[in-house]
C-alpha positions as CSV (number, residue, x, y, z in Angstrom):
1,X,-166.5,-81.7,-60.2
2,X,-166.2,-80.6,-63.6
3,X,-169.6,-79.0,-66.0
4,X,-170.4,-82.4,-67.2
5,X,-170.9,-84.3,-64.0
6,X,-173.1,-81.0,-62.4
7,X,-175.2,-81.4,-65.3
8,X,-175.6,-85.2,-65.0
9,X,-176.5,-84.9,-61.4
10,X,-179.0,-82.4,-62.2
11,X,-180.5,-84.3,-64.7
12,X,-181.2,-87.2,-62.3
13,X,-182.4,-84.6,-59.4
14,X,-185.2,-83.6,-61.9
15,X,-186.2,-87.1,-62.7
16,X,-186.2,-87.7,-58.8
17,X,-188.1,-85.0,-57.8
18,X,-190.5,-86.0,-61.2
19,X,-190.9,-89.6,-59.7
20,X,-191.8,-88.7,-56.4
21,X,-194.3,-86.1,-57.0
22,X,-195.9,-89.3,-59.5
23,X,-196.0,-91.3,-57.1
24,X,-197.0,-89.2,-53.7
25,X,-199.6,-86.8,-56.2
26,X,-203.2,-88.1,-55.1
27,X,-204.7,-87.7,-58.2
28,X,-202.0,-90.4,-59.7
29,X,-203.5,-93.2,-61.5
30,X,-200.6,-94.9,-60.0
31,X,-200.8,-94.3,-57.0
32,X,-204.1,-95.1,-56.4
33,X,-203.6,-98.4,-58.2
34,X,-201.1,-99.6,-55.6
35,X,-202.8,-98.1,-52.7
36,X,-205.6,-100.4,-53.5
37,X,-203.0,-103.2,-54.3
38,X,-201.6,-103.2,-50.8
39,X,-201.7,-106.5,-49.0
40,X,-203.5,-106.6,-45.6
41,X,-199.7,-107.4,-44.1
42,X,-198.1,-104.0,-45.4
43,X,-199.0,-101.7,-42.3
44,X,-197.6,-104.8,-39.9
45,X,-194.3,-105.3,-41.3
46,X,-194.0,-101.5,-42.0
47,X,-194.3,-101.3,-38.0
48,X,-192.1,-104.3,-37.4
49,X,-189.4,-102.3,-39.9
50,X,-190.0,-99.2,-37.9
51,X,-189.7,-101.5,-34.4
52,X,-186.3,-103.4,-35.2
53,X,-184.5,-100.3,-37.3
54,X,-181.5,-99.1,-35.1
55,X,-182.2,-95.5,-35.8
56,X,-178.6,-94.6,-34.4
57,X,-177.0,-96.5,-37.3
58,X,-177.4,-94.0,-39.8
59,X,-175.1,-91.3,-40.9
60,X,-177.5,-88.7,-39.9
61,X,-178.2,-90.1,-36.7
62,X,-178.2,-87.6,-33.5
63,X,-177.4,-90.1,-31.0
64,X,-173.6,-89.9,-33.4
65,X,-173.6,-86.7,-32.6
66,X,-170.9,-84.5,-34.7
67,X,-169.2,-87.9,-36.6
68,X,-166.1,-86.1,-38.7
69,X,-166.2,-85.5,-41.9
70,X,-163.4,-84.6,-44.9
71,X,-161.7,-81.7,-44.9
72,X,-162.8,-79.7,-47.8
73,X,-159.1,-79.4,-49.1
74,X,-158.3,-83.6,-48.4
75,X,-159.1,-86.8,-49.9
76,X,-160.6,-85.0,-53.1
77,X,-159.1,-88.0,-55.4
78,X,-161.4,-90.7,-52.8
79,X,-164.4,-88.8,-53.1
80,X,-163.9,-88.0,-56.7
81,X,-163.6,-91.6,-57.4
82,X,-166.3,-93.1,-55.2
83,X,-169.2,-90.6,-56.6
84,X,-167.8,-91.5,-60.5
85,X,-167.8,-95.5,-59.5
86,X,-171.5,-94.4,-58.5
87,X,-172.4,-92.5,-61.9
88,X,-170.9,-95.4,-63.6
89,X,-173.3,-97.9,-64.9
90,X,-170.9,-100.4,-66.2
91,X,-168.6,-100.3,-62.9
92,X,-168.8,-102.9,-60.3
93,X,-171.4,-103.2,-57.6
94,X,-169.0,-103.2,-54.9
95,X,-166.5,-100.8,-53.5
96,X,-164.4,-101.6,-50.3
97,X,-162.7,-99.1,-48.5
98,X,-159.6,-100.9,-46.5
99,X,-157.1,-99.7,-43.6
100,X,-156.3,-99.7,-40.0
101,X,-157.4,-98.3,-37.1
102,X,-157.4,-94.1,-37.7
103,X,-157.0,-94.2,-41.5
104,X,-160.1,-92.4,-42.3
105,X,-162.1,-94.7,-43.3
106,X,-165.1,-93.9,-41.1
107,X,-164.9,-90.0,-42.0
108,X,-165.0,-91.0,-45.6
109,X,-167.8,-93.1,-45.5
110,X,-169.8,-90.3,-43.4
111,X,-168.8,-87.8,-45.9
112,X,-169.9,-89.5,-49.1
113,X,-173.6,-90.6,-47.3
114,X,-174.2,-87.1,-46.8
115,X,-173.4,-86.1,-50.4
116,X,-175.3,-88.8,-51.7
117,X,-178.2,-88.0,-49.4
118,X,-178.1,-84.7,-50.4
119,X,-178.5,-85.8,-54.1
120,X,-180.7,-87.9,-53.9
121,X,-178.8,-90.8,-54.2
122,X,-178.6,-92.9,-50.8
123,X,-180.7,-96.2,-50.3
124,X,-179.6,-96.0,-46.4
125,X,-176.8,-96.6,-44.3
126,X,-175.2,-98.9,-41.5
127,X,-172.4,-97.7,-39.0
128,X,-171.5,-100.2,-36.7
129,X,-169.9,-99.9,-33.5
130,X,-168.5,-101.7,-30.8
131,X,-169.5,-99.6,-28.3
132,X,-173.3,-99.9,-29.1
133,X,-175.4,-102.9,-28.2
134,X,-177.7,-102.6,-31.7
135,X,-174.6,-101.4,-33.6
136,X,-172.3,-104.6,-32.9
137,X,-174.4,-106.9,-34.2
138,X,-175.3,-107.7,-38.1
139,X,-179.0,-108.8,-36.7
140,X,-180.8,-105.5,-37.5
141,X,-178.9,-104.3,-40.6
142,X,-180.9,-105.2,-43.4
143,X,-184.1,-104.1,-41.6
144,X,-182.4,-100.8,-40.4
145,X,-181.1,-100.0,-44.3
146,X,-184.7,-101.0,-45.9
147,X,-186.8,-98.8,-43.0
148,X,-184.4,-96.2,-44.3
149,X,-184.5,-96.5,-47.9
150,X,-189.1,-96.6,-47.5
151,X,-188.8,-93.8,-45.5
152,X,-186.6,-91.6,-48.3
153,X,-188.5,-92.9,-50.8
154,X,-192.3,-93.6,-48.5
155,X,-194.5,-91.6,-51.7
156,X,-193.6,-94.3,-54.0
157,X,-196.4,-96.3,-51.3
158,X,-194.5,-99.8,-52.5
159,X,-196.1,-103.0,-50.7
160,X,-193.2,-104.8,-48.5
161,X,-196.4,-107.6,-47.2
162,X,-194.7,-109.8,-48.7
163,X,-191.6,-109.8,-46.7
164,X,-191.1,-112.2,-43.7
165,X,-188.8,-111.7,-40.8
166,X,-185.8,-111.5,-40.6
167,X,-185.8,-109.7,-43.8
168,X,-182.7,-111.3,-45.7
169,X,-180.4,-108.7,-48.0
170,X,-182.0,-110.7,-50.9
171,X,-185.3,-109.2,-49.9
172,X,-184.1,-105.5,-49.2
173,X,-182.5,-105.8,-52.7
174,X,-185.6,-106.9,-54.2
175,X,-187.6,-103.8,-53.1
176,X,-184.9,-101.6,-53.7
177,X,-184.8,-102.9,-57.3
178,X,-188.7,-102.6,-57.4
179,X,-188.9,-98.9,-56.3
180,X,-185.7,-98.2,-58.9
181,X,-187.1,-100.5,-62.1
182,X,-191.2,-99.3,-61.3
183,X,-189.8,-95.4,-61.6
184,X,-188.6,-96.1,-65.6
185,X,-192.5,-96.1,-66.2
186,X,-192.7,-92.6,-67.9
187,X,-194.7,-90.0,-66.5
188,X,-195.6,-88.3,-70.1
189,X,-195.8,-89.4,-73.7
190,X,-193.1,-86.8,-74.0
191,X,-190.3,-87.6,-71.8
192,X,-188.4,-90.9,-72.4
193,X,-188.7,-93.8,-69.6
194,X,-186.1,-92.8,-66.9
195,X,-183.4,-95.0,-66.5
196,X,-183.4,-96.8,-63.3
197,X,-181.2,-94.5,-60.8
198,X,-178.2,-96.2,-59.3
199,X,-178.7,-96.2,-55.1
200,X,-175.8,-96.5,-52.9
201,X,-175.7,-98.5,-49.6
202,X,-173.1,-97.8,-46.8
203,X,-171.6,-99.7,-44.6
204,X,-169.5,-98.4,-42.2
205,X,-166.7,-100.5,-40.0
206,X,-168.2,-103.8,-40.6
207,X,-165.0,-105.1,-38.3
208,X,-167.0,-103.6,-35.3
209,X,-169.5,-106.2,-35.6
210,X,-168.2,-108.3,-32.6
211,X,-168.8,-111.5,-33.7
212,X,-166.7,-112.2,-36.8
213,X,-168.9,-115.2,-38.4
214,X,-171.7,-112.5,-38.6
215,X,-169.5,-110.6,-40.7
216,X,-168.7,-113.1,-42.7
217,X,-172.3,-114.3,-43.6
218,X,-173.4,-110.9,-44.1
219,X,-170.8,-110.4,-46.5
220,X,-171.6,-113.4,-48.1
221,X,-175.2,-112.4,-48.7
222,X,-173.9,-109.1,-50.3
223,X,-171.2,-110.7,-52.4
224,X,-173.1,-113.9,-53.6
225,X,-174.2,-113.3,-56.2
226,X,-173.3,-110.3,-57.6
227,X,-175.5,-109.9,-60.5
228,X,-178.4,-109.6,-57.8
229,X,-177.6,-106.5,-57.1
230,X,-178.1,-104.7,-60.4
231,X,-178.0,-100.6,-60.5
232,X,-177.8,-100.9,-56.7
233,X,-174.3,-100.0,-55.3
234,X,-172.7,-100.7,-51.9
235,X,-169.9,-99.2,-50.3
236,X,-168.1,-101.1,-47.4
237,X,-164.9,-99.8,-45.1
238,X,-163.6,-102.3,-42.4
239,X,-160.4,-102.7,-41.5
240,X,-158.3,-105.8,-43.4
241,X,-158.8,-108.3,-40.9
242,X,-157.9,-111.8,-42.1
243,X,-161.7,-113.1,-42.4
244,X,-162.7,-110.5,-44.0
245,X,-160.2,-110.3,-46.8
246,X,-160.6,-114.3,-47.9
247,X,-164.2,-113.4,-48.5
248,X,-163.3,-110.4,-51.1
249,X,-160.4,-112.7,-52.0
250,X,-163.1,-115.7,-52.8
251,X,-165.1,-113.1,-55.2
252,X,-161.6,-110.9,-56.4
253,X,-162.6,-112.3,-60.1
254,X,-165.8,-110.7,-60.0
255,X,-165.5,-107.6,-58.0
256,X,-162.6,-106.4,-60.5
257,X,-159.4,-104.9,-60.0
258,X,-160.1,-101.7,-59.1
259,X,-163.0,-102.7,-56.4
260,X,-160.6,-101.7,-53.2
261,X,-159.4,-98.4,-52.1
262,X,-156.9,-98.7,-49.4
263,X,-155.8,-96.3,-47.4
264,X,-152.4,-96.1,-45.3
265,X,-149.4,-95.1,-47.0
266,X,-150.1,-93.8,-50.1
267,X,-148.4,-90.6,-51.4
268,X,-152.4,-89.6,-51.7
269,X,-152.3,-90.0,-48.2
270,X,-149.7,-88.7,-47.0
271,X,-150.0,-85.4,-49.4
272,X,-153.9,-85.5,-47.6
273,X,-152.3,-85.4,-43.9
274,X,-149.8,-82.5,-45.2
275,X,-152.3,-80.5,-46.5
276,X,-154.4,-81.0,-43.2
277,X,-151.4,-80.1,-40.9
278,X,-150.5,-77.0,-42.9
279,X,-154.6,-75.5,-43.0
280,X,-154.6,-76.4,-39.5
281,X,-151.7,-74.8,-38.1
282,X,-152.5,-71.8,-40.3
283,X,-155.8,-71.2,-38.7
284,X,-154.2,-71.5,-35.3
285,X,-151.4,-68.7,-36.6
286,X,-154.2,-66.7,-37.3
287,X,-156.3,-66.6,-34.7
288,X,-153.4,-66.8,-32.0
289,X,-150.5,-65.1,-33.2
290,X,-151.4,-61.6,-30.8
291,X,-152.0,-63.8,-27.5
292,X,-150.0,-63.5,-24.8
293,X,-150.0,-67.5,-24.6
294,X,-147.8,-67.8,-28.4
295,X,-144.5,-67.4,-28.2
296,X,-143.8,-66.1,-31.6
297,X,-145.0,-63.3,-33.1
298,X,-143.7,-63.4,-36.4
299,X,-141.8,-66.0,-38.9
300,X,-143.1,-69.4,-40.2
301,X,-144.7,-71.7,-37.5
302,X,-144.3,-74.7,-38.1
303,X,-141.1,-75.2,-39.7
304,X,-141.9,-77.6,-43.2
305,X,-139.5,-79.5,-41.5
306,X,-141.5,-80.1,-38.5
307,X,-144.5,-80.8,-40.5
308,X,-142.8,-83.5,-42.6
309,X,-141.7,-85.2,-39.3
310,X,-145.2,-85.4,-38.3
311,X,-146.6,-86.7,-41.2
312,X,-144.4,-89.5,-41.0
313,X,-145.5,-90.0,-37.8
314,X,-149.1,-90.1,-38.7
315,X,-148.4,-92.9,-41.0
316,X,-151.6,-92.3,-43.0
317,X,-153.7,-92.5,-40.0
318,X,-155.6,-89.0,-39.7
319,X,-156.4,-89.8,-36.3
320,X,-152.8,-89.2,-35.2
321,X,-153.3,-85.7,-37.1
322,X,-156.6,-84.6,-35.9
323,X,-155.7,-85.5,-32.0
324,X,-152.4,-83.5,-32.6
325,X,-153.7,-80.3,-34.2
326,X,-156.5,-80.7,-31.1
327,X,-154.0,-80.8,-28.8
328,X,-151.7,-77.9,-30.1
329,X,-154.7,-75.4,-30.4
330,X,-155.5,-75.7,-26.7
331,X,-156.4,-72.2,-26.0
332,X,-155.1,-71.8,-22.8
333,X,-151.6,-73.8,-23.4
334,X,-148.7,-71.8,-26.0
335,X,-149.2,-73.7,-28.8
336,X,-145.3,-73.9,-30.0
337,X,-144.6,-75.5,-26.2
338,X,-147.3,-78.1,-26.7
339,X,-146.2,-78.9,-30.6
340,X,-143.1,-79.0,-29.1
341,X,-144.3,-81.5,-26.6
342,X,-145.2,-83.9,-29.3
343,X,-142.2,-83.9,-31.2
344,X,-139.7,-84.8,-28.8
345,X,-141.0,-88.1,-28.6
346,X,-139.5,-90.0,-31.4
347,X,-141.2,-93.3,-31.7
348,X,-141.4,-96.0,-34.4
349,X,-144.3,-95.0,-36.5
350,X,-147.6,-97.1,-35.4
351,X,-146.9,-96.5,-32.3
352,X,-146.7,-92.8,-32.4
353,X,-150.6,-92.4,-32.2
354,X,-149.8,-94.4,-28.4
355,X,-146.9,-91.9,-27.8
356,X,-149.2,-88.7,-28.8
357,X,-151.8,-90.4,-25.9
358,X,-149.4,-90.3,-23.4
359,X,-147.9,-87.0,-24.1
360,X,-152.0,-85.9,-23.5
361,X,-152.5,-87.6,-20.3
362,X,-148.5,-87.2,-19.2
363,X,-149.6,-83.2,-19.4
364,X,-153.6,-83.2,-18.1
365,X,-151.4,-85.2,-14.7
366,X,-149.0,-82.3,-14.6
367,X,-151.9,-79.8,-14.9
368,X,-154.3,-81.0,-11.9
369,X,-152.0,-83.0,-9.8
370,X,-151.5,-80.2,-7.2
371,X,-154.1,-81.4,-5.3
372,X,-154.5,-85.1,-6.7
373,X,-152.0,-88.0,-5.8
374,X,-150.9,-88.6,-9.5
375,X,-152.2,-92.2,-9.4
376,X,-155.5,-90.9,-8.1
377,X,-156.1,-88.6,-11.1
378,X,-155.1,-91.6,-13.7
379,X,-157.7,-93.4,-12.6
380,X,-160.4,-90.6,-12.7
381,X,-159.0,-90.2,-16.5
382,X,-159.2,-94.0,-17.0
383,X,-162.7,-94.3,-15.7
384,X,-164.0,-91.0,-17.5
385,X,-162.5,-92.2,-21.0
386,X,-163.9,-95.6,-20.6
387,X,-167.4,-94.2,-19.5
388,X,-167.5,-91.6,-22.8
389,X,-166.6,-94.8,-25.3
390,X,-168.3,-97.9,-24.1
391,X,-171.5,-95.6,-22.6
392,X,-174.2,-96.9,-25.1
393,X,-175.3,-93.5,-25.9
394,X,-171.5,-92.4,-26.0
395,X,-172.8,-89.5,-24.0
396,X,-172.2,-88.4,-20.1
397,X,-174.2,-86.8,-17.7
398,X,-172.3,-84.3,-16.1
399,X,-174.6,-83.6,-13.6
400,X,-174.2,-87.2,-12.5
401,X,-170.6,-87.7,-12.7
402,X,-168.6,-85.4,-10.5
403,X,-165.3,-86.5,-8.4
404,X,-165.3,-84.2,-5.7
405,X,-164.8,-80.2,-5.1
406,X,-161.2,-80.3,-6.0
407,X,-161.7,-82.0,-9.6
408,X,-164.5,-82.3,-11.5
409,X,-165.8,-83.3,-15.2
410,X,-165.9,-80.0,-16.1
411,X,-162.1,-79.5,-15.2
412,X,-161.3,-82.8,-16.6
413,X,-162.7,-81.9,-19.7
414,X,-161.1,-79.2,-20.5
415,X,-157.7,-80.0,-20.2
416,X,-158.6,-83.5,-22.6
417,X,-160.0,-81.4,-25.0
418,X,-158.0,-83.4,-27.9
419,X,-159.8,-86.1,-26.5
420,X,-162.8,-85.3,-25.3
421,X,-165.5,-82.7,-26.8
422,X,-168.7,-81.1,-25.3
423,X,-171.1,-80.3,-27.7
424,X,-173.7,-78.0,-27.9
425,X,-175.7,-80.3,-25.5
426,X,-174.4,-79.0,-22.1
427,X,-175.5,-82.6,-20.8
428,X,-173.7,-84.6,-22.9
429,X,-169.7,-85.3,-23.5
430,X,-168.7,-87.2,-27.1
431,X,-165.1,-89.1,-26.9
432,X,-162.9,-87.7,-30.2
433,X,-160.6,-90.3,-28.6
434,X,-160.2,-93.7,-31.5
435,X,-161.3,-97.1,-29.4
436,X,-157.7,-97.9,-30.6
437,X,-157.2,-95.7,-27.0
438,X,-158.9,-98.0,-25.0
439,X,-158.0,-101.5,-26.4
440,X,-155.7,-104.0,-25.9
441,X,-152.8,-104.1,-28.9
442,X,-154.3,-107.8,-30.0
443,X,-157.9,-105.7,-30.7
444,X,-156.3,-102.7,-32.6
């Protein structure tokens, strides 16, 4: 981020931080003004919003848990792009982000609502998910993002009695724009009106919403018309299913040419995946070269010729990567013998993400089938997997889910470590694993 953009972002924190304390001081003419304005219905839909908001929608949400984020070294050109579309006044309303299954385009999304919470920027947020009752449907959305965006923004004490349910995204743009336009008022004789600051919405994975004409009428709300929206800006990544792309092709005139960002095959990407490979495999040269379990001690690991081979095996999906470099760095395998592993399984390339899965289970089998008949242990696997993604929670109990003395969660665990991850939370296991795992190829 070069001088000019710091300085513009620290303009606009000042005037943020200016309009809030006007509008939470007590002694604000203001702020008394609209406290006596407030319609008797204010405190019931403000506990209706508080009611219906899915609070595990949003990108800081703890039932989530650890969702990934960029690597500081990758997709710099993205985010670089997406927080200047932002700062841009004359650029369109609308940015999609577009790509299959393990692009990124969840881990992009996450990492550009927490830099626009962090500056002040974000109206609120939406991840869906299949796996999540309140997350795979569009009925809560627009309730879930305006509870958000009152709660950043809860000095400025605006009246939403007017709203009816279900709110409609033409009524969550409307107090968005009110909040935004009522701020330009100036809050001295000597500073100039501030310019209504441009919020962002996210949406994240819009194709998880299960039913696809809920997609669509959603998007249509957002899309039609355009002008509604006005310094408000909203990001959307879903994958570029059919439905979905005749809607964005019905507005294409309107949205401009540069409105999508798609991600798959792109030098960008693949130069991305590279750089990841080659960070990752450095730290695990670092921090592993002296144990007994590596097999070299000194020379290049990887070869640039082994990286290159898997990033064309990733095929721009960073899911491939990340559940690689997982499995490599298991601490108790030799890392060379499991990189190894996955590269002598050539494959044709969207199907190298199914090989890698295998390759993972194939050698969790080989590891605990001493005392488990091998068709035994890949249904405990099955069953565990399944339970980590479609629990609502996408948590585990592992005091509540042991297989017997001679295998148990904990075991299981830690030899699917590039699929599985226990976090801090003793009680709780996340999946790492994409659905794309647990789907049928007509789903992925």
């Amino acid at each position: 981020m070069n001088l000019s953009e710091q300085s513009t972002i620290q303009t606009q924190n000042a005037v943020f931080n200016n309009i809030i304390n006007n509008f939470s001081s007590p002694s604000s003419s203001s702020h008394t003004s609209r406290t006596k304005n407030k319609s008797p219905r204010d405190a019931e839909v403000r506990a209706r919003l508080t009611r219906d908001a899915v609070q595990s929608a949003s990108f800081n949400s703890a039932e989530r848990g650890d969702p990934p984020k960029c690597h500081p070294d990758t997709r710099i050109a993205v985010q670089d792009s997406l927080i200047a579309w932002r700062s841009n006044r004359e650029a369109g309303p609308i940015r999609l982000i577009s790509g299959w299954a393990g692009t990124g385009k969840t881990t992009i999304a996450q990492t550009m609502a927490e830099y626009w919470a962090q500056h002040h920027q974000l109206g609120g947020s939406f991840f869906f998910s299949r796996s999540s009752e309140k997350r795979s449907t569009t009925d809560w959305t627009t309730e879930t993002i305006l509870h958000q965006f009152l709660q950043t923004l809860a000095g400025a004490n605006v009246d939403v009695g007017h709203l009816f349910f279900p709110i409609m995204w033409s009524d969550l743009v409307s107090v968005l724009l009110s909040i935004s336009t009522s701020t330009s008022t100036p809050t001295s004789h000597s500073l100039p009106a501030p310019q209504p600051i441009p919020v962002v919405i996210v949406i994240d994975g819009l194709d998880e919403c299960l039913d696809a004409r809920n997609q669509v009428y959603l998007l249509r709300q957002i899309l039609h018309p355009l002008s509604l929206l006005g310094s408000i800006k909203v990001l959307i990544s879903c994958r570029p299913e059919r439905h979905i792309e005749e809607i964005f092709d019905e507005f294409v005139s309107k949205l401009g040419p540069s409105y999508r960002i798609h991600l798959g095959q792109s030098e960008g990407d693949k130069n991305d995946i590279r750089t990841y490979f080659r960070i990752s495999f450095d730290r695990i040269c670092q921090h592993r070269r002296k144990d007994e379990a590596m097999s070299i001690t000194d020379g290049p690991w990887p070869l640039q010729e082994e990286i290159e081979e898997l990033v064309d095996r990733s095929s721009g999906q960073f899911i491939f990567a990340a559940t690689a470099v997982r499995f490599v760095d298991d601490e108790t395998e030799d890392p060379v013998e499991m990189l190894n592993l996955v590269l002598e399984h050539r494959t044709p390339s969207f199907a190298a993400i199914d090989q890698l899965y295998i390759v993972i289970l194939n050698r969790v089998e080989e590891k605990l089938n001493e005392n488990r008949k091998p068709l035994e242990l890949r249904q405990l696997m099955q069953n565990l997997i399944l339970h980590v993604n479609y629990e609502p929670s996408s948590s585990l109990a592992i005091g509540d889910f042991w297989f017997d003395k001679a295998v148990t969660i904990n075991i299981l665990v830690k030899h699917l470590q590039a699929l599985l991850v226990r976090p801090t939370d003793p009680s709780a296991i996340s999946s790492h694993a994409h659905p794309h795992l647990i789907r049928s190829p007509s789903q992925r």
